[in-house]
One Martini backbone bead per residue (centre of mass of N, CA, C, O) as a GRO file, in nm:
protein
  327
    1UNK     BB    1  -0.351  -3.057  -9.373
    2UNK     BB    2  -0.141  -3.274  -9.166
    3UNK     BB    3   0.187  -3.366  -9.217
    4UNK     BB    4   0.405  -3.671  -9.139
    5UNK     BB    5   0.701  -3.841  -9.148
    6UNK     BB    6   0.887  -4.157  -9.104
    7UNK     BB    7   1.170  -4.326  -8.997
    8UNK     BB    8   1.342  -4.521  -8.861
    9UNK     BB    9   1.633  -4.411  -8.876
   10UNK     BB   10   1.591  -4.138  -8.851
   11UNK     BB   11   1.307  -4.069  -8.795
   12UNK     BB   12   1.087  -3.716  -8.759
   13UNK     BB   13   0.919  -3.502  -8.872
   14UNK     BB   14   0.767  -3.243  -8.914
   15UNK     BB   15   0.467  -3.067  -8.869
   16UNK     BB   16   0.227  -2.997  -9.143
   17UNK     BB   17   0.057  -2.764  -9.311
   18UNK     BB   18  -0.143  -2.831  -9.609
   19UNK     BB   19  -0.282  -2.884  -9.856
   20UNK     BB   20  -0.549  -3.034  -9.941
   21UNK     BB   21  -0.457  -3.373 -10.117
   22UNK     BB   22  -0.396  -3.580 -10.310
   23UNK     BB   23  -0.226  -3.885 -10.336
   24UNK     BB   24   0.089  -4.062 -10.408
   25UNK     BB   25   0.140  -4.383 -10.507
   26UNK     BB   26   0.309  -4.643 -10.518
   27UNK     BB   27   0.179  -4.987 -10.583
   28UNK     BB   28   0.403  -5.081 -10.360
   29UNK     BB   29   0.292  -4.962 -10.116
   30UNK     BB   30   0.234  -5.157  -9.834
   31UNK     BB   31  -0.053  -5.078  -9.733
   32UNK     BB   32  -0.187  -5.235 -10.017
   33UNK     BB   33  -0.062  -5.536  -9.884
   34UNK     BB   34  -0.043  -5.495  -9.537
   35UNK     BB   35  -0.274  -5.312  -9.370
   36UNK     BB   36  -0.074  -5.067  -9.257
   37UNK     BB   37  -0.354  -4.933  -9.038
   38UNK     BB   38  -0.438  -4.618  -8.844
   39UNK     BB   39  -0.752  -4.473  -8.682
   40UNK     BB   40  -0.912  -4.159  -8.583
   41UNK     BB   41  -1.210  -4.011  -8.393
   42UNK     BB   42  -1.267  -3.657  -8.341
   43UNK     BB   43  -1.446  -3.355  -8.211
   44UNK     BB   44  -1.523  -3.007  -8.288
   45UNK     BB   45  -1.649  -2.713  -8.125
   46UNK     BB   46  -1.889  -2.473  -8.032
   47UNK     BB   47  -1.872  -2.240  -7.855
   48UNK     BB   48  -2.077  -2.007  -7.687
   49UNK     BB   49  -1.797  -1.779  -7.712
   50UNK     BB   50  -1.686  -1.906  -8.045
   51UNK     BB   51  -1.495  -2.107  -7.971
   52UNK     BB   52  -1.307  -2.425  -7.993
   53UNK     BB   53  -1.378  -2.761  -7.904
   54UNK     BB   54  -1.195  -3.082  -7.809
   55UNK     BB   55  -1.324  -3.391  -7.721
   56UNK     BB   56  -1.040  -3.570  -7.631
   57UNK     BB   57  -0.719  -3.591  -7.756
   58UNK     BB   58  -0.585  -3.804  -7.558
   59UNK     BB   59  -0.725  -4.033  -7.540
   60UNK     BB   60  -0.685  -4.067  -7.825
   61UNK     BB   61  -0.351  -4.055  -7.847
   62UNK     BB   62  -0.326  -4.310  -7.680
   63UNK     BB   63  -0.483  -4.515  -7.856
   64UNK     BB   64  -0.305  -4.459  -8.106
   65UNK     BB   65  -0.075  -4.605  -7.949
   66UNK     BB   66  -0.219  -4.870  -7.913
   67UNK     BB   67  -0.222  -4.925  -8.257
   68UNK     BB   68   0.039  -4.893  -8.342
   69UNK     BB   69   0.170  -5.147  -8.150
   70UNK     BB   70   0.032  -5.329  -8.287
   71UNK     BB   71   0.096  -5.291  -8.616
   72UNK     BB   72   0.413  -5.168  -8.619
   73UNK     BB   73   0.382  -4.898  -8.543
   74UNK     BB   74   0.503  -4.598  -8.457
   75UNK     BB   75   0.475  -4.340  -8.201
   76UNK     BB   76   0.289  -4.072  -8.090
   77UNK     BB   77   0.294  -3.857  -7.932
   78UNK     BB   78   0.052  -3.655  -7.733
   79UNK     BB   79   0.152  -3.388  -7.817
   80UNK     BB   80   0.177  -3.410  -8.155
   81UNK     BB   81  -0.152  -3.509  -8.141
   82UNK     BB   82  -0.206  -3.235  -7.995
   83UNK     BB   83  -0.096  -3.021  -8.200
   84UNK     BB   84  -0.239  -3.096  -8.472
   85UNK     BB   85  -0.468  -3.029  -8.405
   86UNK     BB   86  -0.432  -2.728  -8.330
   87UNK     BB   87  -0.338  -2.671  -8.632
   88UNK     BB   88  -0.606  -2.703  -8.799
   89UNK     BB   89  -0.806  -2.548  -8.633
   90UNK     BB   90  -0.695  -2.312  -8.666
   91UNK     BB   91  -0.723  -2.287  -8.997
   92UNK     BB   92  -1.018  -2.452  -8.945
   93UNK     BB   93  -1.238  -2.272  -8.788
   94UNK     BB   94  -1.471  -2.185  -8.998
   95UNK     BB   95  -1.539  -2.519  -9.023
   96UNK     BB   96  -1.708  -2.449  -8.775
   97UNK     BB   97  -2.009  -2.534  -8.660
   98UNK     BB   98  -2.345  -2.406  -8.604
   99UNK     BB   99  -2.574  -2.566  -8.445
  100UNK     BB  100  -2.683  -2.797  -8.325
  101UNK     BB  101  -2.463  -3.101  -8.391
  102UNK     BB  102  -2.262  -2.967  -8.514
  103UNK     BB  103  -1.903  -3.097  -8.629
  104UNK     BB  104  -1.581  -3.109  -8.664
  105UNK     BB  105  -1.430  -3.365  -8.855
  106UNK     BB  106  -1.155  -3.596  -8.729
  107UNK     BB  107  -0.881  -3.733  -8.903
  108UNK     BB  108  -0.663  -3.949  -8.790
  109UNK     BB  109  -0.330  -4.079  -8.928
  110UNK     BB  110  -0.155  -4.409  -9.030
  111UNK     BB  111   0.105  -4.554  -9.279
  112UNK     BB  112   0.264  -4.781  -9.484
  113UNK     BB  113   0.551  -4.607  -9.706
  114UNK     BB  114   0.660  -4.826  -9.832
  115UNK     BB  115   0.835  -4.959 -10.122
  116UNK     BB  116   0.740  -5.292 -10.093
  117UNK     BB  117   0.774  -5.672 -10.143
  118UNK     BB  118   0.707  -5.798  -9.767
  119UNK     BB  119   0.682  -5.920  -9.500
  120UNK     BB  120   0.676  -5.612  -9.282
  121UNK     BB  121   0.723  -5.385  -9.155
  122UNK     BB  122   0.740  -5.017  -9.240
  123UNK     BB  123   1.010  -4.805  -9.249
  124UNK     BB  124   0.804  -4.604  -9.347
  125UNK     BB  125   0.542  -4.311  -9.225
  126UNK     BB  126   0.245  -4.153  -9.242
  127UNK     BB  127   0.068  -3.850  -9.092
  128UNK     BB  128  -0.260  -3.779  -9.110
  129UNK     BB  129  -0.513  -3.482  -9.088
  130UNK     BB  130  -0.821  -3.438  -9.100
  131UNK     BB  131  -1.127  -3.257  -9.220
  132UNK     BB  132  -1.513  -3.242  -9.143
  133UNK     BB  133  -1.767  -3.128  -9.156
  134UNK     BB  134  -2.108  -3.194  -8.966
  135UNK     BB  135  -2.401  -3.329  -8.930
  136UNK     BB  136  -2.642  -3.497  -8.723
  137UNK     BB  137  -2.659  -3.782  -8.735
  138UNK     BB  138  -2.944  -3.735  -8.724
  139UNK     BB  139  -3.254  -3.724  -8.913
  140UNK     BB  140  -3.469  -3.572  -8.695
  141UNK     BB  141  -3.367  -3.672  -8.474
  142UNK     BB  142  -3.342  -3.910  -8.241
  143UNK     BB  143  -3.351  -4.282  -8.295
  144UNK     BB  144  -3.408  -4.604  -8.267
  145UNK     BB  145  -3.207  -4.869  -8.368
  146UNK     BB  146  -3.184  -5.151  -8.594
  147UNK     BB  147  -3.032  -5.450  -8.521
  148UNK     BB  148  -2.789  -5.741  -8.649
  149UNK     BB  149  -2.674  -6.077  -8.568
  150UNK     BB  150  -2.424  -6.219  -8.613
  151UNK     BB  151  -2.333  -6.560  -8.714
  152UNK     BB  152  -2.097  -6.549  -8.937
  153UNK     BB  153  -1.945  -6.358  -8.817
  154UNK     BB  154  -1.656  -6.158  -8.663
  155UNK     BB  155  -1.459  -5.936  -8.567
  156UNK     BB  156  -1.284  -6.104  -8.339
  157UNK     BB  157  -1.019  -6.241  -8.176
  158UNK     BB  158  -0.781  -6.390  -8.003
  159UNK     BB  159  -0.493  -6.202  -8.039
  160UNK     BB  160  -0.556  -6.000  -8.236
  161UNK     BB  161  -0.719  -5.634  -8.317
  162UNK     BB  162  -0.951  -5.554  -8.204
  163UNK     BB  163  -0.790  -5.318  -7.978
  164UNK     BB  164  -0.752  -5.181  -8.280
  165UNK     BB  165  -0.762  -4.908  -8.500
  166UNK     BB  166  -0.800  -5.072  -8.773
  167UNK     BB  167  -0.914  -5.111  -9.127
  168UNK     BB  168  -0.929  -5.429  -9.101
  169UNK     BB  169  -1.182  -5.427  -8.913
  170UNK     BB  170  -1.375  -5.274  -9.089
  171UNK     BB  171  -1.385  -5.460  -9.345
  172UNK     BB  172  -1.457  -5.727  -9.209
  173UNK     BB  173  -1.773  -5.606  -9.136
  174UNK     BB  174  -1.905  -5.525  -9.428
  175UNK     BB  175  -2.071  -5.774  -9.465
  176UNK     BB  176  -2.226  -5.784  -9.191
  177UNK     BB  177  -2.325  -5.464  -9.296
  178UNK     BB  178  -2.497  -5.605  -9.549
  179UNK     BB  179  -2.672  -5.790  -9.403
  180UNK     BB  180  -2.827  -5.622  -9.199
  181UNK     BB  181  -2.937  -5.422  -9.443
  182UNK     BB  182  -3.129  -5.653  -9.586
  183UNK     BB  183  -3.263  -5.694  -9.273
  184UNK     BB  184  -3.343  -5.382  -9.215
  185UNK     BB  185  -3.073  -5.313  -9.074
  186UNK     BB  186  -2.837  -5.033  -8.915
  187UNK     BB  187  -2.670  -5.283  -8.774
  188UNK     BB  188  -2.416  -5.442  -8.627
  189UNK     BB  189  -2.380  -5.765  -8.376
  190UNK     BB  190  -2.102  -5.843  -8.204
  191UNK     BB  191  -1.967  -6.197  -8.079
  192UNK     BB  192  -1.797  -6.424  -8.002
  193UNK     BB  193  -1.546  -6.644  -8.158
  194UNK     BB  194  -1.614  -6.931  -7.935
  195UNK     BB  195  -1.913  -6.938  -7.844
  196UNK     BB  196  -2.122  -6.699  -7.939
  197UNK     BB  197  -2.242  -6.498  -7.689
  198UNK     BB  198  -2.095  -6.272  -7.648
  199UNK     BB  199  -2.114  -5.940  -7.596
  200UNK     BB  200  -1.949  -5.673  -7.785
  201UNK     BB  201  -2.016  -5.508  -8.082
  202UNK     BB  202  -2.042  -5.305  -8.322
  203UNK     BB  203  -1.917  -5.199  -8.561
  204UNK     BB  204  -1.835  -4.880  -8.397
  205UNK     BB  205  -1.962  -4.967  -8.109
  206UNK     BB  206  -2.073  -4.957  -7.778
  207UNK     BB  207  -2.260  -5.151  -7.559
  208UNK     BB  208  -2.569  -5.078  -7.321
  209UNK     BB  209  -2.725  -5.156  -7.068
  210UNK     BB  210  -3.065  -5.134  -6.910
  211UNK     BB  211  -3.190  -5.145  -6.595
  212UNK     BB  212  -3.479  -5.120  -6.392
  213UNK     BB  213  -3.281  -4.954  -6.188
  214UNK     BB  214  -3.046  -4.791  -6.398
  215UNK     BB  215  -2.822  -4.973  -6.465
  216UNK     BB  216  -2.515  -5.075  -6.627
  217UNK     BB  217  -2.434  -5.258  -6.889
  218UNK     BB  218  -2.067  -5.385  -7.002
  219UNK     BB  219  -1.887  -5.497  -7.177
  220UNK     BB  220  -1.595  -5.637  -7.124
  221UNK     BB  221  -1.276  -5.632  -7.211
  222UNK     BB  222  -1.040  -5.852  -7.394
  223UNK     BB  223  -0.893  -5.781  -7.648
  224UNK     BB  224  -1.203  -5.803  -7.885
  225UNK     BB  225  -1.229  -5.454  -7.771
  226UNK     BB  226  -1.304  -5.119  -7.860
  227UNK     BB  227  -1.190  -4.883  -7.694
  228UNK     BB  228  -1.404  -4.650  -7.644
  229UNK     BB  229  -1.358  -4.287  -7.651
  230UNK     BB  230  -1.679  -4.284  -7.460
  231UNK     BB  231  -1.693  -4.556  -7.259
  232UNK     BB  232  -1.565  -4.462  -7.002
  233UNK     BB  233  -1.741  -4.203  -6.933
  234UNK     BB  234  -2.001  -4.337  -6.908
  235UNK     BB  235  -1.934  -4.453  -6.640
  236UNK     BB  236  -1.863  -4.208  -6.517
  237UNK     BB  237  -2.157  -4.034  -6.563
  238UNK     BB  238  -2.324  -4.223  -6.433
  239UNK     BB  239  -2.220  -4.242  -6.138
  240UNK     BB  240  -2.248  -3.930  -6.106
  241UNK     BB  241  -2.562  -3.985  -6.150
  242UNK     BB  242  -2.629  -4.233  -5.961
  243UNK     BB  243  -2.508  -4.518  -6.135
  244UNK     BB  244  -2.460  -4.803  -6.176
  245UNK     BB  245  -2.178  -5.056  -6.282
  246UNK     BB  246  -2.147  -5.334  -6.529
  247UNK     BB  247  -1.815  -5.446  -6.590
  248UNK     BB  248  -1.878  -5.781  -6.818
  249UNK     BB  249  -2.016  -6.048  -6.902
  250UNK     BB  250  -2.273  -6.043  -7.177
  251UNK     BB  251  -2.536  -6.221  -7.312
  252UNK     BB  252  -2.756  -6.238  -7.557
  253UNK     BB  253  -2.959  -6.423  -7.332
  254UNK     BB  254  -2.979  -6.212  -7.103
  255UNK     BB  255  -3.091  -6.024  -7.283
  256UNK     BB  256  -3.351  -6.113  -7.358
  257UNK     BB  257  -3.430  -6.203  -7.059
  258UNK     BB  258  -3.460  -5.933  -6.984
  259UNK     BB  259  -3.703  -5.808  -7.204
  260UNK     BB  260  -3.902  -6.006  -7.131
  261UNK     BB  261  -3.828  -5.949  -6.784
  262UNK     BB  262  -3.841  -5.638  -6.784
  263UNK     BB  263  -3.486  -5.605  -6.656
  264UNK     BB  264  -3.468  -5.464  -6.912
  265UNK     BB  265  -3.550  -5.155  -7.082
  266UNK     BB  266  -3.252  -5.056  -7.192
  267UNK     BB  267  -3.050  -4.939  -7.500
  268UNK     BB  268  -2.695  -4.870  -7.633
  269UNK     BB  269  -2.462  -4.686  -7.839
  270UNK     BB  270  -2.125  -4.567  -7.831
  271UNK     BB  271  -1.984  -4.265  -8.012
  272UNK     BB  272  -1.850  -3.998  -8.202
  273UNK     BB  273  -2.093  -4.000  -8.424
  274UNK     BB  274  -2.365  -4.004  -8.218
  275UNK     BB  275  -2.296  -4.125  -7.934
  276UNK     BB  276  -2.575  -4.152  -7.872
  277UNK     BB  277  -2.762  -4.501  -7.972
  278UNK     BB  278  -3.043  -4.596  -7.964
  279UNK     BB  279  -3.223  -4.887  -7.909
  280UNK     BB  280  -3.530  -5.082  -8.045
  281UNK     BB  281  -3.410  -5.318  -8.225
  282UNK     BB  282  -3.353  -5.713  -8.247
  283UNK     BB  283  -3.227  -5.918  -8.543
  284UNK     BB  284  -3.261  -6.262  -8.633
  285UNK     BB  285  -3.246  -6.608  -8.669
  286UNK     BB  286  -3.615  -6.619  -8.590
  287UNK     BB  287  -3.634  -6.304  -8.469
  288UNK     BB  288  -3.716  -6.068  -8.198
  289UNK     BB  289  -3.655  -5.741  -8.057
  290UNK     BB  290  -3.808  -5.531  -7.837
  291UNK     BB  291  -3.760  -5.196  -7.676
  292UNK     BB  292  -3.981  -5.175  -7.566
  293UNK     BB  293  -4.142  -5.031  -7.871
  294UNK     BB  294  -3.896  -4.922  -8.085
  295UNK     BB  295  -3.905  -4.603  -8.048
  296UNK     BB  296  -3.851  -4.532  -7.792
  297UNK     BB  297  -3.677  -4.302  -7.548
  298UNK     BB  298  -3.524  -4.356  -7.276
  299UNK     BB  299  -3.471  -4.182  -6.956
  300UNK     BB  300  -3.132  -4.280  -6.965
  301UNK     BB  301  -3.054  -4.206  -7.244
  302UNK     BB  302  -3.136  -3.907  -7.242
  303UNK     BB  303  -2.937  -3.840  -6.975
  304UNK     BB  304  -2.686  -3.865  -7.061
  305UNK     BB  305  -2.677  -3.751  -7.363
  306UNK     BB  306  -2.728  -3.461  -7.257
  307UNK     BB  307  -2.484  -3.434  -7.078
  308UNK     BB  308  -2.294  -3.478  -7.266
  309UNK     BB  309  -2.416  -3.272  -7.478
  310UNK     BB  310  -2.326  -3.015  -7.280
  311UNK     BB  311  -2.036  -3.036  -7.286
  312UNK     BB  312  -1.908  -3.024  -7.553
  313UNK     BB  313  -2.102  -2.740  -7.611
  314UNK     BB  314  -2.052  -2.563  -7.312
  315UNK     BB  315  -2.352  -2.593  -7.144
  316UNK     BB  316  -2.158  -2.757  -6.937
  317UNK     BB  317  -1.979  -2.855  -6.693
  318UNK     BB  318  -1.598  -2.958  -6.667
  319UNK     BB  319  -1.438  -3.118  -6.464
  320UNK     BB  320  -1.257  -3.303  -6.650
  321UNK     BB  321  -1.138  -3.154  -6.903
  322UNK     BB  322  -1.253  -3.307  -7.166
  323UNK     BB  323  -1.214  -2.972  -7.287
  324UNK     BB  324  -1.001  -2.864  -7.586
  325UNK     BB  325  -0.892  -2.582  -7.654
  326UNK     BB  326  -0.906  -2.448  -7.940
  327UNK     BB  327  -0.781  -2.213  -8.223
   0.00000   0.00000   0.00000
């Protein structure tokens, strides 16, 4: 792993590669009391001549500036950032699997580590990147997901943490993650805080509709919704193949009567560990909707994720340079 301390006063001490091992934890350490912690995730890929590709890690970079400014951590420059990918790379580039969409999963973090009992920043923080090898997020080929609509829960408000990658926002949403599991659904979907309406992100993932024109429709950012580290580049993406985008605020009722009048046609949630994972049904309290068949997987989704992932794995060109070289 690669570790490294800085405190207010002194600034950072320099990034170091060292065995992976348990942290020890003073019980007074400020992050187990006042949750002052933010995280990325982003992949290693193996490309076709051996070497292995990052992709996207100025992206996590910046974003990880910007969960620390809310958070009240340090921020990291994105050289720093971008120099620990490269040194964990090197050191277990062994660890990048060949073949299928396997690949090194990189996990950066910082939390406050200073041993005291106040709500304030913490003066000291430290930051690690681990990594784990991982096999394809879907076992036996990608198949569309059932999503359950949160009725009762909110994943954020305005003006709180909503647009930080931060662990709180994560712990909150896992109770509305255990009642739509209840509900034999894979995923839960969250609306606004404010009037329930609109739609807003899965547990970890940004949701895009596809109209029956080929269009993409995606909640616009709104400071209550985490800028998803794939969810830009797909609007590029998208683009670049000759398809519209509507980048607004979209209800869960224009969602339904769009399946019903079947102007909406397909559904996908965009992340690192999945990247696209088609939508198939959609089930709340006294309804459901299925998406197409609730089986199959739409022919805008297949060519986006196909165009998507053979960029990452290098057999697809890179014109916008999204994959760094490493290790």
């Amino acid at each position: 792993m690669v570790t490294s301390r800085c405190t207010v006063a002194a600034g950072g001490k320099s990034l170091q590669v060292e065995k992976r091992r348990p942290l020890e934890l003073d019980p007074a350490t400020s992050v187990l009391h006042y949750g002052q912690s933010i995280f990325e995730g982003l992949k290693a890929y193996r490309q076709p001549d051996g070497s292995v590709g990052v992709f996207r890690p100025e992206a996590n970079a910046v974003r990880f500036q910007r969960s620390a400014r809310r958070l009240a951590l340090p921020e990291l420059s994105v050289a720093d950032f971008v120099t620990s990918i490269d040194m964990l790379v090197e050191v277990d580039s062994a660890w990048v699997p060949e073949g299928g969409e396997r690949s090194l999963y990189l996990r950066p973090l910082m939390f406050g580590a200073e041993s005291f009992l106040g709500v304030r920043p913490s003066e000291e923080v430290r930051y690690l990147l681990i990594a784990s090898p991982v096999d394809s997020y879907f076992k036996g080929g990608v198949h569309p997901v059932s999503i359950w609509l949160a009725a009762d829960y909110v994943r954020a408000a305005p003006g709180g943490t909503g647009a930080a990658k931060c662990s709180a926002n994560y712990a909150s949403s896992l109770a509305a993650q255990r009642e739509a599991a209840a509900e034999g659904c894979e995923q839960v979907l969250f609306v606004d805080a404010i009037e329930r309406t609109w739609l807003e992100e899965l547990g970890g993932m940004n949701i895009f509709l596809v109209a029956e024109d080929g269009t993409l429709i995606t909640p616009e950012l709104s400071g209550t919704i985490l800028a998803g580290g794939d969810a830009g580049l797909h609007i590029k993406l998208a683009r670049e193949h000759g398809r519209a985008v509507e980048d607004r605020r979209v209800s869960f009722e224009e969602w339904r009567e769009g399946v019903e009048s079947s102007r909406i046609t397909e559904a996908y949630a965009c992340g690192t560990a999945a990247v696209i994972t088609p939508i198939g049904r959609v089930r709340w309290r006294g309804g459901e909707m299925l998406i197409g068949d609730g089986d199959t997987i739409g022919p805008v989704v297949t060519e986006l994720r196909q165009a998507l992932v053979d960029i990452q794995f290098g057999r697809a060109a890179d014109p916008h340079g999204w994959v760094h070289r490493a290790g």
